[in-house]
PDB file of N, CA, C and O in Angstrom:
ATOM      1  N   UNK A   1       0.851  -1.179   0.000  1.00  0.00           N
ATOM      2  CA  UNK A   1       0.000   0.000   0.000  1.00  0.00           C
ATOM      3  C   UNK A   1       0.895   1.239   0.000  1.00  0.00           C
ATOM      4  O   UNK A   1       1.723   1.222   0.911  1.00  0.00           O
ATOM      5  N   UNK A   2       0.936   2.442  -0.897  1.00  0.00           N
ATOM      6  CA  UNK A   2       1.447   3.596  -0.625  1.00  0.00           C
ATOM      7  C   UNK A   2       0.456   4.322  -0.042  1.00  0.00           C
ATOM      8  O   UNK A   2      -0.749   4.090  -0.135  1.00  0.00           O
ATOM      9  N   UNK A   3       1.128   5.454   0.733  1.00  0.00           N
ATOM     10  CA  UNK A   3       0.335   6.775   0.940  1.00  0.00           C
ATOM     11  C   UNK A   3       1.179   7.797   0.461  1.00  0.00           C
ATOM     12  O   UNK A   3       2.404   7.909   0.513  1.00  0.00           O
ATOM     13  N   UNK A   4       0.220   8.591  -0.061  1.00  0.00           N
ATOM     14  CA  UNK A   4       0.556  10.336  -0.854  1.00  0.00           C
ATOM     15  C   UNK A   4      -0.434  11.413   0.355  1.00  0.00           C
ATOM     16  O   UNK A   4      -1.556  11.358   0.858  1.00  0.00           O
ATOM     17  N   UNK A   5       0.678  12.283   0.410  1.00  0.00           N
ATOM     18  CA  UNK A   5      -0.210  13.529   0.788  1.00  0.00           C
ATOM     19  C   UNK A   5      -1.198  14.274  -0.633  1.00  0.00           C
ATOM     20  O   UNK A   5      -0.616  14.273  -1.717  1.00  0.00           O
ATOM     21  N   UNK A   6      -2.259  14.717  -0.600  1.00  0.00           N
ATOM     22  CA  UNK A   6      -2.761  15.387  -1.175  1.00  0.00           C
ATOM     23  C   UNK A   6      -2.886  16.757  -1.300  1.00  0.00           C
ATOM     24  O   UNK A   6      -2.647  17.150  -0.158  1.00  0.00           O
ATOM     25  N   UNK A   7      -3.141  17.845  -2.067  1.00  0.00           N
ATOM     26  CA  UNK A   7      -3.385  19.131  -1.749  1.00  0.00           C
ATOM     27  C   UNK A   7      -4.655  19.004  -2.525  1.00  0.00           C
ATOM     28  O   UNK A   7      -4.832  18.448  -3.609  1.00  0.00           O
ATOM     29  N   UNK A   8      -5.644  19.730  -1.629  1.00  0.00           N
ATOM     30  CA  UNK A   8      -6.493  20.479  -2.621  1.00  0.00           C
ATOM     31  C   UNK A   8      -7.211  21.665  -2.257  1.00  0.00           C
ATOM     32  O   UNK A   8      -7.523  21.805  -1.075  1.00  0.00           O
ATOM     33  N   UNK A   9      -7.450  22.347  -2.914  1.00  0.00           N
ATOM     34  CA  UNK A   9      -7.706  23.750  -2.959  1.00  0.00           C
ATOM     35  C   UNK A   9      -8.781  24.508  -3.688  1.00  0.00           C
ATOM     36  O   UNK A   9      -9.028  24.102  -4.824  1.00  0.00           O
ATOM     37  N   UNK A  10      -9.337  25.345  -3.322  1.00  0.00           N
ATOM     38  CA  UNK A  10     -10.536  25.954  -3.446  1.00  0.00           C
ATOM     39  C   UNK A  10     -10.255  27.213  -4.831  1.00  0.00           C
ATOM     40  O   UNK A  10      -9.309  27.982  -4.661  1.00  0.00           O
ATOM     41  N   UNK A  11     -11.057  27.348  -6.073  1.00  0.00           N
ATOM     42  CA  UNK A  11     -11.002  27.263  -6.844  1.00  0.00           C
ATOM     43  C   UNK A  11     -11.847  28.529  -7.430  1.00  0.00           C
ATOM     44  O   UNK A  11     -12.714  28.928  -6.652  1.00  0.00           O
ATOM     45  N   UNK A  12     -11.763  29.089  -8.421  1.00  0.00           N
ATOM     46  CA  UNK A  12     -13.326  30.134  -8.916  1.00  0.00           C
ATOM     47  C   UNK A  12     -14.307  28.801  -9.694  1.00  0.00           C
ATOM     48  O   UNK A  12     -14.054  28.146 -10.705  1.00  0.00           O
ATOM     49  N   UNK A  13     -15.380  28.748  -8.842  1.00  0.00           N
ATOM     50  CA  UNK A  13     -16.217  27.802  -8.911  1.00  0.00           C
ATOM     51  C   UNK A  13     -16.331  26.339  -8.563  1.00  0.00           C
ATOM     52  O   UNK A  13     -17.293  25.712  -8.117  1.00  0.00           O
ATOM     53  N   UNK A  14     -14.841  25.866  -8.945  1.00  0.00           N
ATOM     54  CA  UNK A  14     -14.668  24.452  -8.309  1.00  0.00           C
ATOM     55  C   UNK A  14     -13.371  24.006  -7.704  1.00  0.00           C
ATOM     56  O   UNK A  14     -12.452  24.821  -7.782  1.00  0.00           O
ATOM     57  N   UNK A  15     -13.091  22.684  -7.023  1.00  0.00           N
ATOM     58  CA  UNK A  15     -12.058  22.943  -6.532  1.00  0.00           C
ATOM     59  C   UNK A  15     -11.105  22.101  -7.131  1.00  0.00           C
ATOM     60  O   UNK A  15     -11.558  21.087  -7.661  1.00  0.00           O
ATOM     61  N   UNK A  16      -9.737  22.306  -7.176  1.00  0.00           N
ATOM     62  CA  UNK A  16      -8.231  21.209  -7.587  1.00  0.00           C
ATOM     63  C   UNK A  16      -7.023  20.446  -6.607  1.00  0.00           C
ATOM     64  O   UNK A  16      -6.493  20.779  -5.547  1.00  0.00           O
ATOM     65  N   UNK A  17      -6.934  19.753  -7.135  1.00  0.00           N
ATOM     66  CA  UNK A  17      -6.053  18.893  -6.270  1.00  0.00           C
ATOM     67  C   UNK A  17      -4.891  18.158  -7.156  1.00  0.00           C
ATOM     68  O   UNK A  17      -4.971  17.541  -8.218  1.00  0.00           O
ATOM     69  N   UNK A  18      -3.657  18.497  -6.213  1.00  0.00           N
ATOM     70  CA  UNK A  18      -2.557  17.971  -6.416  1.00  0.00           C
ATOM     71  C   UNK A  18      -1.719  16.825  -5.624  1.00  0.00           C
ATOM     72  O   UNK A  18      -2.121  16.559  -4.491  1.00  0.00           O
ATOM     73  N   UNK A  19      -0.802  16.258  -6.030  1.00  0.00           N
ATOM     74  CA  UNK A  19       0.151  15.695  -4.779  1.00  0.00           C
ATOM     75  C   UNK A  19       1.598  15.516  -5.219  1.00  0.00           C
ATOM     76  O   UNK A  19       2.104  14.855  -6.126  1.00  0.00           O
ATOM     77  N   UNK A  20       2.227  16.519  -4.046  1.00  0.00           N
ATOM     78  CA  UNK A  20       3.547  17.141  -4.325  1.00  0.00           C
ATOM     79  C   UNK A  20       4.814  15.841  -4.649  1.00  0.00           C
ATOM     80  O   UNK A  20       5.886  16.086  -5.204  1.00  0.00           O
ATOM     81  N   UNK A  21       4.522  14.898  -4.315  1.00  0.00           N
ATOM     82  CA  UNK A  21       5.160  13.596  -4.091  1.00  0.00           C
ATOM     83  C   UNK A  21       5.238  13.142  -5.578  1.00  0.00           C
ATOM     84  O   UNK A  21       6.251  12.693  -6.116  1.00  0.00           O
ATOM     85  N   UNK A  22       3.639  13.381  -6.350  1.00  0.00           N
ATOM     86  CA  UNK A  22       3.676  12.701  -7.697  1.00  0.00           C
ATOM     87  C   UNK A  22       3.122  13.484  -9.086  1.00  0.00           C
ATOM     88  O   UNK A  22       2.036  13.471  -9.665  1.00  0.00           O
ATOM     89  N   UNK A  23       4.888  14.432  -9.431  1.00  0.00           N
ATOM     90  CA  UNK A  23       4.248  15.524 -10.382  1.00  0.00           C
ATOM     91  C   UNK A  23       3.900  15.331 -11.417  1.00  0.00           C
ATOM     92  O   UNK A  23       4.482  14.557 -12.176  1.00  0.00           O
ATOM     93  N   UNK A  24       2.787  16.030 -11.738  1.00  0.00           N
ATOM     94  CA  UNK A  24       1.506  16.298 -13.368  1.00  0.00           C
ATOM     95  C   UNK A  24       0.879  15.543 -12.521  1.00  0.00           C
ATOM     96  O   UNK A  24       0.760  14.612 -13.318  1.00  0.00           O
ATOM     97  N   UNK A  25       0.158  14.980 -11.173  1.00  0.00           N
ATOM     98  CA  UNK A  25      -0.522  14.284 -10.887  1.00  0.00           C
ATOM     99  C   UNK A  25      -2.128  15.362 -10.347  1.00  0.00           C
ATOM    100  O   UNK A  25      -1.995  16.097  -9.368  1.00  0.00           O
ATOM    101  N   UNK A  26      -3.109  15.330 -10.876  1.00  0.00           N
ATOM    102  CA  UNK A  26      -3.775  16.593 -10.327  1.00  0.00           C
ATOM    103  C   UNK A  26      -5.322  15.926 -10.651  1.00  0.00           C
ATOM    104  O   UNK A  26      -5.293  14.816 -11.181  1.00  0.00           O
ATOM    105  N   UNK A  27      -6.519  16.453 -10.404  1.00  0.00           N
ATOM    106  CA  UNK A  27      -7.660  16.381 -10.346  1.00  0.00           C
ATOM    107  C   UNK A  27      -8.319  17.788  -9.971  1.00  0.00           C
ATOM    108  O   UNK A  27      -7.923  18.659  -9.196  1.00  0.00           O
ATOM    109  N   UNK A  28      -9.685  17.705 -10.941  1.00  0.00           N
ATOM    110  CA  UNK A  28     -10.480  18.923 -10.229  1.00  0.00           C
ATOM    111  C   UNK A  28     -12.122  18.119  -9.585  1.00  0.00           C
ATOM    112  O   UNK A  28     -12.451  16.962  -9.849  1.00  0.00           O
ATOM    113  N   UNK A  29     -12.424  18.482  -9.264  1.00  0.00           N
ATOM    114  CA  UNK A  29     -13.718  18.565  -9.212  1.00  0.00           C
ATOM    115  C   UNK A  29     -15.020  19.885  -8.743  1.00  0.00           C
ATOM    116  O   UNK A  29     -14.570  21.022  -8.598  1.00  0.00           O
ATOM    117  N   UNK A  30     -16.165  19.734  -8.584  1.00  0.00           N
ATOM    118  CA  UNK A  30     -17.044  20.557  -8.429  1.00  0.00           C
ATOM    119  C   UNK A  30     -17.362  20.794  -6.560  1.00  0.00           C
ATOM    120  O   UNK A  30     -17.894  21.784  -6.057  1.00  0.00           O
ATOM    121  N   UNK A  31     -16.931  19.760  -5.945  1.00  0.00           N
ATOM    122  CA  UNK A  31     -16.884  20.381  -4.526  1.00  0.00           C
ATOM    123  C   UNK A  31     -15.839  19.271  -3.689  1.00  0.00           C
ATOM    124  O   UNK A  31     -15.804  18.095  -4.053  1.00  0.00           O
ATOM    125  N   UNK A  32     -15.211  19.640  -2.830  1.00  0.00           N
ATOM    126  CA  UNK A  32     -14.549  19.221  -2.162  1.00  0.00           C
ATOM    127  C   UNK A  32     -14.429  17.514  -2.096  1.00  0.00           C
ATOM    128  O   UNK A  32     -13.351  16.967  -2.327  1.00  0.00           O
ATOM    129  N   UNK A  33     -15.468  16.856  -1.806  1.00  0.00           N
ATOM    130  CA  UNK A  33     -15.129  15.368  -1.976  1.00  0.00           C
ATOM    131  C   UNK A  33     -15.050  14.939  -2.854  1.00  0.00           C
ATOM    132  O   UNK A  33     -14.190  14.065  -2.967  1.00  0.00           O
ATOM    133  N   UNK A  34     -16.213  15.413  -4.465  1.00  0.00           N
ATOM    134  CA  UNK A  34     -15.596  14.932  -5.683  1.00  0.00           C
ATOM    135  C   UNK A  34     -14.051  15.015  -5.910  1.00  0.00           C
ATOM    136  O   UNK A  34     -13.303  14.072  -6.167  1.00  0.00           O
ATOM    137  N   UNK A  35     -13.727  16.332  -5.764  1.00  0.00           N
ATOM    138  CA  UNK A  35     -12.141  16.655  -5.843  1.00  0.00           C
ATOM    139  C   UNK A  35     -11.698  15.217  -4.795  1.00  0.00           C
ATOM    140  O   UNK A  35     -11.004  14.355  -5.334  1.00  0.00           O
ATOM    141  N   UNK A  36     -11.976  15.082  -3.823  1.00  0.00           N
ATOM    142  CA  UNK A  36     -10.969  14.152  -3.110  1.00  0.00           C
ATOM    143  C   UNK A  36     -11.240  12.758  -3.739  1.00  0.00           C
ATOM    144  O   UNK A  36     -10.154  12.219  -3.527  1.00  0.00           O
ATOM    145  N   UNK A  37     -11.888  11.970  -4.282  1.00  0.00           N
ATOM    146  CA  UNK A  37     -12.553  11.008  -4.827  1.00  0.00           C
ATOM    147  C   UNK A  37     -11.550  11.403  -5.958  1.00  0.00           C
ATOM    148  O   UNK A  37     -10.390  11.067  -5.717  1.00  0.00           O
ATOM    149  N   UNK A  38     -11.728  11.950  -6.965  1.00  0.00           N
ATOM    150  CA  UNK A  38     -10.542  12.146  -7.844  1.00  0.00           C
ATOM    151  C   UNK A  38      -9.674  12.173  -8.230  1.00  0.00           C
ATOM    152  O   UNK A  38      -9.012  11.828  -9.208  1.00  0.00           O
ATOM    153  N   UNK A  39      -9.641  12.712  -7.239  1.00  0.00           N
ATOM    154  CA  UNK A  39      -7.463  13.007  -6.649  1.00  0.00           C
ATOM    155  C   UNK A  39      -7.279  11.085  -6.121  1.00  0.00           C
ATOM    156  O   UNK A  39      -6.102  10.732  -6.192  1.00  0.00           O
ATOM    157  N   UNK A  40      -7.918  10.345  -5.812  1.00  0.00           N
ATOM    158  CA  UNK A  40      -7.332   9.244  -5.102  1.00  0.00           C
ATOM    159  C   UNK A  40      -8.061   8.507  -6.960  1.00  0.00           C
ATOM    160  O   UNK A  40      -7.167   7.909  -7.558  1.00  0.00           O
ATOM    161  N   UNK A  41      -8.959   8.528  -7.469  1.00  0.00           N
ATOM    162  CA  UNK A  41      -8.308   8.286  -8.659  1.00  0.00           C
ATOM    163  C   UNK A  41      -7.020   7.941  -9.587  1.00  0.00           C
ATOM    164  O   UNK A  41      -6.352   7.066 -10.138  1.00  0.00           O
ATOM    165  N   UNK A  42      -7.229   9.525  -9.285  1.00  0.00           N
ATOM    166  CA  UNK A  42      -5.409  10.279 -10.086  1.00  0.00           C
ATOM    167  C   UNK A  42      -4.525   9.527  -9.575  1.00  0.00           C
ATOM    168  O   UNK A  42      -3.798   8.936 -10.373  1.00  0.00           O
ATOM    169  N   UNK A  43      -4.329   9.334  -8.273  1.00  0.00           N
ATOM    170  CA  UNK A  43      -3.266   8.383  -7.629  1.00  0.00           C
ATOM    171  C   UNK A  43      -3.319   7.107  -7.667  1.00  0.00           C
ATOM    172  O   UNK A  43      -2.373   6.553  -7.105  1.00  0.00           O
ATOM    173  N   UNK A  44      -4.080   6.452  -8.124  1.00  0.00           N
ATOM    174  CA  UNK A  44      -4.332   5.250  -8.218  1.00  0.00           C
ATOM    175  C   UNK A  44      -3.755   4.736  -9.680  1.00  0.00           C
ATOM    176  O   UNK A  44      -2.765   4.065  -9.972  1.00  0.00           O
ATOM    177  N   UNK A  45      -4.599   5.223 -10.318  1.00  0.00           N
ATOM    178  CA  UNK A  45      -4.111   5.555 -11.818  1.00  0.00           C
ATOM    179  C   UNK A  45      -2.739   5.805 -12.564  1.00  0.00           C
ATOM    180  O   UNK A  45      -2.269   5.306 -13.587  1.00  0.00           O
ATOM    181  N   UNK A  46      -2.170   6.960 -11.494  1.00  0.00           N
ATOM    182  CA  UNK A  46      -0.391   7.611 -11.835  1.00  0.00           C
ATOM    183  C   UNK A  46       0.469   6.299 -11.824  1.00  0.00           C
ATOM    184  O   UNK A  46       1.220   5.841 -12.685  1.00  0.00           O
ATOM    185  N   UNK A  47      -0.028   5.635 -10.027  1.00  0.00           N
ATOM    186  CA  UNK A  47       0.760   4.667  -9.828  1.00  0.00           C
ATOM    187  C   UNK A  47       0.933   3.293 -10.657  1.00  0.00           C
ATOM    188  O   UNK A  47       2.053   2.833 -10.880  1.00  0.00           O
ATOM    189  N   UNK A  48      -0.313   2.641 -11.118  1.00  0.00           N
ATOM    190  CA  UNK A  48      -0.386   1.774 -11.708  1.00  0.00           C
ATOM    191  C   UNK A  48       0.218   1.678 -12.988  1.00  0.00           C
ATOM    192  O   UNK A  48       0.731   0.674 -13.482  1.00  0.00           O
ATOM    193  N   UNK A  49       0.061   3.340 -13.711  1.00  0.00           N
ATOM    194  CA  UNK A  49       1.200   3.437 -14.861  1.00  0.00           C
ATOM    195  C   UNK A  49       2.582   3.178 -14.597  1.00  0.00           C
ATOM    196  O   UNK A  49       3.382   2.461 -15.197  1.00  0.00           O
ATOM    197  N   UNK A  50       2.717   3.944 -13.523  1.00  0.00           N
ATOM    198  CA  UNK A  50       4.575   3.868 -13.179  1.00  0.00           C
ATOM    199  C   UNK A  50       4.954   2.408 -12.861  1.00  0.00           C
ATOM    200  O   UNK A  50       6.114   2.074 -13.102  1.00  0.00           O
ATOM    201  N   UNK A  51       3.940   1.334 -12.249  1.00  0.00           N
ATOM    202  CA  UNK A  51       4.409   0.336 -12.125  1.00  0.00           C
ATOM    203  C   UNK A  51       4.208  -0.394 -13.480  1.00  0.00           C
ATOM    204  O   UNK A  51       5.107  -1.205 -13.705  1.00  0.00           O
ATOM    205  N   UNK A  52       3.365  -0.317 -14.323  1.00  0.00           N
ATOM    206  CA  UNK A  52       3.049  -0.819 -15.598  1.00  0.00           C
ATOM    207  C   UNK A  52       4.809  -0.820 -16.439  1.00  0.00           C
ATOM    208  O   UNK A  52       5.458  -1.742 -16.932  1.00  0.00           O
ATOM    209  N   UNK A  53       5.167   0.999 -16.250  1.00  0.00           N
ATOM    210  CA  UNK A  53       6.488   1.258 -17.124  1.00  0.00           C
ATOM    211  C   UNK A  53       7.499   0.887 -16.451  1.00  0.00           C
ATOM    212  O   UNK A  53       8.553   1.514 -16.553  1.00  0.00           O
ATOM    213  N   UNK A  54       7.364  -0.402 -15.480  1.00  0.00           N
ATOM    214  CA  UNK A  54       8.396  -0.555 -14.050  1.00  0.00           C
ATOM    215  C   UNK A  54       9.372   0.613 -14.007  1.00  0.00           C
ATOM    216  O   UNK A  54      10.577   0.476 -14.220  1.00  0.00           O
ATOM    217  N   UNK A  55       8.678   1.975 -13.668  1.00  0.00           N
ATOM    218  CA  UNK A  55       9.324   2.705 -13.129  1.00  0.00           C
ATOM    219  C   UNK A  55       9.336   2.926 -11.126  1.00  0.00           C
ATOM    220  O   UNK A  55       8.328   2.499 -10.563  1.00  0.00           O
ATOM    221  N   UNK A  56      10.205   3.423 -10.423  1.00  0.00           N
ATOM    222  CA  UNK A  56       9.725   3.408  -9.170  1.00  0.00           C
ATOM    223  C   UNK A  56       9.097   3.996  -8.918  1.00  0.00           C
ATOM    224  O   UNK A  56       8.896   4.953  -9.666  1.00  0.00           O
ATOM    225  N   UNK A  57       8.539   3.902  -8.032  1.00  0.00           N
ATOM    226  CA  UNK A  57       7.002   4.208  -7.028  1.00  0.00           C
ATOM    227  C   UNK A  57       8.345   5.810  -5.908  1.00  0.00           C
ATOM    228  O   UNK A  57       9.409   5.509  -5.366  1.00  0.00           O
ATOM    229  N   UNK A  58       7.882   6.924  -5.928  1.00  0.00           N
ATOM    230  CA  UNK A  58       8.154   7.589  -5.389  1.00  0.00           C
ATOM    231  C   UNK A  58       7.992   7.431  -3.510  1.00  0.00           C
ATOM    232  O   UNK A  58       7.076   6.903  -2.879  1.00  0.00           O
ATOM    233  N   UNK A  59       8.801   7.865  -3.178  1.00  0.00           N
ATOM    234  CA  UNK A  59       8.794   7.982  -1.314  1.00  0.00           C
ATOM    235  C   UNK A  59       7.846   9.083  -1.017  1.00  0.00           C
ATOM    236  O   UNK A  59       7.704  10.106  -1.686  1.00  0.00           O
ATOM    237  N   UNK A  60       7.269   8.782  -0.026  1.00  0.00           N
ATOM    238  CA  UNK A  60       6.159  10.358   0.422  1.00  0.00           C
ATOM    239  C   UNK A  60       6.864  10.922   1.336  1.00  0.00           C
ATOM    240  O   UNK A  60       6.795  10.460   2.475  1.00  0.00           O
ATOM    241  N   UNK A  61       7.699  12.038   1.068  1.00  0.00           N
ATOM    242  CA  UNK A  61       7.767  13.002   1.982  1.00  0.00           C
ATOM    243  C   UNK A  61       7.683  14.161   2.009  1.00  0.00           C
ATOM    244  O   UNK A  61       8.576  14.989   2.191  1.00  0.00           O
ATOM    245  N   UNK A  62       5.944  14.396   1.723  1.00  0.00           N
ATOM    246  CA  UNK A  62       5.702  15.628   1.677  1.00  0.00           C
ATOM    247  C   UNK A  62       5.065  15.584   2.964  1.00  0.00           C
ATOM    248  O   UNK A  62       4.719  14.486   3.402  1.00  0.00           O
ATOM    249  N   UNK A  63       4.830  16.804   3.737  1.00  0.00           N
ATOM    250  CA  UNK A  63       4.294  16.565   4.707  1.00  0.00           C
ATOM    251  C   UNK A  63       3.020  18.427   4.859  1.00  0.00           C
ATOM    252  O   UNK A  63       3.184  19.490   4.261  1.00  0.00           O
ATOM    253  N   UNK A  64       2.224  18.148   5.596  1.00  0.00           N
ATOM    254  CA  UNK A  64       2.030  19.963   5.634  1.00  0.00           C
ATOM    255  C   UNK A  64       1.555  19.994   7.047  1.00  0.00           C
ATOM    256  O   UNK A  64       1.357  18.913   7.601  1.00  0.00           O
ATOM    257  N   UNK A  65       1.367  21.013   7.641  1.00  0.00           N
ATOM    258  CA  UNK A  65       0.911  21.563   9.040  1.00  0.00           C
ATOM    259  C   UNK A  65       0.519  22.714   8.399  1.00  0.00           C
ATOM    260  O   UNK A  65       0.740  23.039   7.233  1.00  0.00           O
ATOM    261  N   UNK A  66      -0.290  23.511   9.555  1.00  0.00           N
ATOM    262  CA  UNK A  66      -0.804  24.334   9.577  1.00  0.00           C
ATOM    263  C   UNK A  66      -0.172  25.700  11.055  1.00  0.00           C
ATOM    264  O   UNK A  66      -0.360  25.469  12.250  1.00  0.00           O
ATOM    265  N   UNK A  67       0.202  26.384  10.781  1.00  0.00           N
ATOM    266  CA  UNK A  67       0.734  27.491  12.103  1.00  0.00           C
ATOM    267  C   UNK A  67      -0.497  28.400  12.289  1.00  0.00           C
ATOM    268  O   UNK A  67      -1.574  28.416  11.693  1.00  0.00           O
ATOM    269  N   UNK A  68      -0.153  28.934  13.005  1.00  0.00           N
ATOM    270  CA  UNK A  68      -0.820  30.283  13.929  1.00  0.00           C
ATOM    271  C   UNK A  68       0.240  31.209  13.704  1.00  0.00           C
ATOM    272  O   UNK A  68       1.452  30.993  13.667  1.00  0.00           O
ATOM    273  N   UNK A  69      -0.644  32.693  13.500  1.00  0.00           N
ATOM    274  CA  UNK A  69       0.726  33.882  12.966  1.00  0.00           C
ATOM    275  C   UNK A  69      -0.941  34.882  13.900  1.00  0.00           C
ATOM    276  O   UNK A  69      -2.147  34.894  13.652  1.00  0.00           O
ATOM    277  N   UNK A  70      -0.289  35.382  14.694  1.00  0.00           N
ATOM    278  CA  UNK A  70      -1.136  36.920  15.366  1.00  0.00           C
ATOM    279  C   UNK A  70      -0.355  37.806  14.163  1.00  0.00           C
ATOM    280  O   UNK A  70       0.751  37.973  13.648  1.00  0.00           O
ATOM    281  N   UNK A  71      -1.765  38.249  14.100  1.00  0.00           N
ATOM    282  CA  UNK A  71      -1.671  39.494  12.956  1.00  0.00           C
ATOM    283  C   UNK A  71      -2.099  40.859  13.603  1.00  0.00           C
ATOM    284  O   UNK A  71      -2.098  41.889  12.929  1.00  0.00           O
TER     285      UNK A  71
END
């Protein structure tokens, strides 16, 4: 089993999703879970090619947090 971090992000009208781990890898959709449903698509999909072209399967180390900044 791999895991990928995902990004996705809010959009003019709909939203997109990336994952920094596996680039040109992206999805949109029309609201937030389609986008996430998609995006694990996309990843499903990326990977099965790369193993198809026995290329390697990338390491996940993307990671994200979130801070606090007083403004």
């Amino acid at each position: 089993m791999y895991r990928f971090l995902i990004v996705i992000e809010k959009a003019n009208g709909n939203y997109s999703a990336y994952c920094p781990d596996l680039p040109g890898c992206v999805a949109t959709g029309k609201t937030h879970d389609e986008t996430e449903r998609n995006m694990h698509e996309a990843v499903e999909m990326h990977i099965q090619g790369m193993l198809g072209d026995n290329l390697p399967i990338p390491e996940s180390v993307a990671v994200a947090e979130y801070i606090a900044v007083a403004a």
